[in-house]
C-alpha positions in Angstrom: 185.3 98.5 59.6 184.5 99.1 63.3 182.0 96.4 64.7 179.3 98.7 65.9 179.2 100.5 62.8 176.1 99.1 60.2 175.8 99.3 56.7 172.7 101.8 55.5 169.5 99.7 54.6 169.4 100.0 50.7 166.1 99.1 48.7 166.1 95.5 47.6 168.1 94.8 44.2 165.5 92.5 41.7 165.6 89.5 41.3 166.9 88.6 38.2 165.9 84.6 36.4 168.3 82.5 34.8 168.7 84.3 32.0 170.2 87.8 34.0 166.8 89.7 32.9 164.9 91.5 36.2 161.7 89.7 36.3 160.0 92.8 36.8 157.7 94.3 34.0 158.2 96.3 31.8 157.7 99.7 34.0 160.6 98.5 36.3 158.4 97.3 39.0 158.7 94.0 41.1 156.2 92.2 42.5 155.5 91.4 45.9 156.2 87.3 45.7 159.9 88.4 44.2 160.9 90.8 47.2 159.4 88.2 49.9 161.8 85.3 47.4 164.3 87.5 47.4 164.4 88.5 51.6 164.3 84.4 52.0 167.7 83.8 49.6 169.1 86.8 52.1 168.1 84.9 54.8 169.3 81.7 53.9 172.4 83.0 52.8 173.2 84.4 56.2 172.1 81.4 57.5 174.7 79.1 55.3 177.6 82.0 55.6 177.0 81.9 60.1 177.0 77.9 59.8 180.2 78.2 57.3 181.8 80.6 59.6 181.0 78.3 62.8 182.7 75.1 61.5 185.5 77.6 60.8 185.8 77.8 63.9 184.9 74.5 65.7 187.2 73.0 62.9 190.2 75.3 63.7 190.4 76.4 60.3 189.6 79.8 61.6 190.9 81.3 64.9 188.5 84.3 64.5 185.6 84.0 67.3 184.3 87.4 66.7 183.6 87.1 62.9 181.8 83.9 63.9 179.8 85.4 66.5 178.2 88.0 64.3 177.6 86.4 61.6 175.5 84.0 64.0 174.1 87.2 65.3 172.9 88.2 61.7 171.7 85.3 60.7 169.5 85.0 64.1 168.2 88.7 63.4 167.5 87.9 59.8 165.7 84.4 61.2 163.5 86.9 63.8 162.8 89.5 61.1 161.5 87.1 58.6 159.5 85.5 61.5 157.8 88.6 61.9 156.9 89.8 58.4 155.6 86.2 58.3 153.2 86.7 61.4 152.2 90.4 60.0 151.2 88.8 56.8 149.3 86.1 58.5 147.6 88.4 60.3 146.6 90.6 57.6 145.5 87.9 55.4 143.1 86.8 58.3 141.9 90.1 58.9 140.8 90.4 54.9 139.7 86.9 55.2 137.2 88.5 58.2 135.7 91.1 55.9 132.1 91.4 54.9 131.3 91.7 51.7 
């Protein structure tokens, strides 16, 4: 796969519990607090797989500098993303906080 080329954005899979069941209900739906779990296990996993892929490296187990240097990319993306939702939904739960009632 060429470098520059990136995978389309699908819709979030659910997040299934121990047992293999979705944890959604029973119209299929999942709730907000199991997206935002699930987009911090994708986050953390890019962050383990660019640390993984850099001792690779450093540990000349791997010779492969590029495959090293994006996943680091990724995982700094994914970091910057979450980062961002985080500061939207502060800002938002503020703002409601601010509300008259």
């Amino acid at each position: 796969m060429d470098p520059l080329t990136f995978a389309p954005i699908l819709p979030p899979t659910p997040v299934t519990d121990a047992g293999g069941a979705a944890s959604a209900g029973a119209s299929g739906d999942v709730s907000f607090g199991d997206l935002l779990k699930q987009a911090l296990q994708e986050v953390d996993q890019a962050q383990v797989q660019a640390e993984g892929e850099a001792r690779n490296l450093m540990t000349g187990e791997s010779a492969d500098m590029h495959t090293a240097m994006l996943a680091v990319q990724k995982a700094d993306l994914s970091f910057q993303m979450m980062m961002a939702v985080r500061s939207k939904l502060i800002d938002a739960y503020n703002q409601v906080m601010r509300m008259q009632m």
